[in-house]
N, C-alpha and C positions, 0 to 999 in steps of 0.2 A: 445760122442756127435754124433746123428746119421747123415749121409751126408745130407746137406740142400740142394744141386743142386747146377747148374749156372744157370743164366739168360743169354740172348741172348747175352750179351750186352758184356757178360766176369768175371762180378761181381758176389759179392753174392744174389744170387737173391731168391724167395720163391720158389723154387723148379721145376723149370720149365724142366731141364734138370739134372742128375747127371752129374759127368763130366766124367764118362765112357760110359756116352747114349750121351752126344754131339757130333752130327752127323760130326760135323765139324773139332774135335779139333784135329785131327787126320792127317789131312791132314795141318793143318796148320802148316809149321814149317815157321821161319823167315828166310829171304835168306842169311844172313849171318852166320844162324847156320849150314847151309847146309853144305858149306864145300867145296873141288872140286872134293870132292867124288860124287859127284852128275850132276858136268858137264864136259862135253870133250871137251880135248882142242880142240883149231883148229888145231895144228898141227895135234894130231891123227884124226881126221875127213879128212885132207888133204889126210892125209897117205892112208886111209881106201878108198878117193874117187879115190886115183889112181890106189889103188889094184883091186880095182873097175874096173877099165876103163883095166887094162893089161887083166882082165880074158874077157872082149869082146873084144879084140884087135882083136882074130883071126878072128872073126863073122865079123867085121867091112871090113876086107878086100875082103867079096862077095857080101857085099852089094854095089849096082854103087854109084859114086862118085856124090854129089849134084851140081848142076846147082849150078854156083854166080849168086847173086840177082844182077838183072841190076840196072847199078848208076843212083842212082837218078838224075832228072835234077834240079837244082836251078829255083829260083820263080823268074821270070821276076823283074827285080829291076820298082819299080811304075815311070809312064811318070809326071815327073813334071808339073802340070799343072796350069799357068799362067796367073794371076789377073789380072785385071786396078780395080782402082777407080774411081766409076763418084757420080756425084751429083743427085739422082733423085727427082721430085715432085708428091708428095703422093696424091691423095683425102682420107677422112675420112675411105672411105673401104678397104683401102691399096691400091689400085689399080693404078698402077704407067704413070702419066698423060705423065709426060715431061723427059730426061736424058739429063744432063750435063756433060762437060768433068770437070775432079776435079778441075782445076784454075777459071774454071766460076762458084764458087759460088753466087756471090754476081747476074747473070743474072740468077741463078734457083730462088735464093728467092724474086727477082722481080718477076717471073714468078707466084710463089707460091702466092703470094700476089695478083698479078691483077685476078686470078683465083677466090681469095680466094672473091675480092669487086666484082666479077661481078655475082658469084654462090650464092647457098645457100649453101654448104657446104665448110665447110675449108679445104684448102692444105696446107701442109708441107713439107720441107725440107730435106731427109736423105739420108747416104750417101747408096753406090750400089756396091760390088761387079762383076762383071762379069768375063765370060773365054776371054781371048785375044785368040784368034785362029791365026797361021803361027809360 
């Protein structure tokens, strides 16, 4: 029966490749067929990097001695910086009319209300972060 090929794929295919012309199959072997004939340990890699290192030993000793890196300094730890709550009175544009200390709610949204019957636009009520400064 003459050789039909392989297909790319691995199967029998219509002849696309023989499987002495696939480019590839040559190289592919599976890594467990390999064996540890094929990788080094670490210890010998160890061994090889110190023999390494004994044959520049003598070189190393006229070259000058490197500068220590200066220690680095730590990142300033961040300054805590310290909220209040207040109450403020919004117009429609956000734009903040009136501020309340947080227990005077109940005098913002009077406030927001008489604003709101004597204007044409509405106020509201929200609450306000700020910095406490000292």
């Amino acid at each position: 029966m003459p050789d039909q090929g392989v297909s790319p794929t691995g199967g029998p295919g219509v002849g696309w490749f023989s499987r002495s012309d696939y480019p590839f199959e040559q190289e592919r072997v599976p890594a467990m067929a390999r064996g540890k004939s094929g990788l080094k340990n670490i210890r010998e890699m160890r061994a090889e990097a110190e023999a390494a290192e004994k044959v520049k030993a003598p070189d190393s000793e006229k070259t000058p001695a490197k500068k220590k890196a200066a220690p680095r300094k730590s990142a300033k730890a961040p300054v805590e910086i310290r909220k209040k709550l207040f109450w403020g009175v919004f117009n429609q544009s956000l734009k903040r009319v009136a501020l309340f200390e947080f227990h005077q709610k109940n005098e913002a949204e009077k406030k927001a209300d008489e604003l709101s019957k004597s204007g044409k636009s509405q106020h509201f009520v929200q609450k306000v972060k700020e910095e406490v400064s000292g």
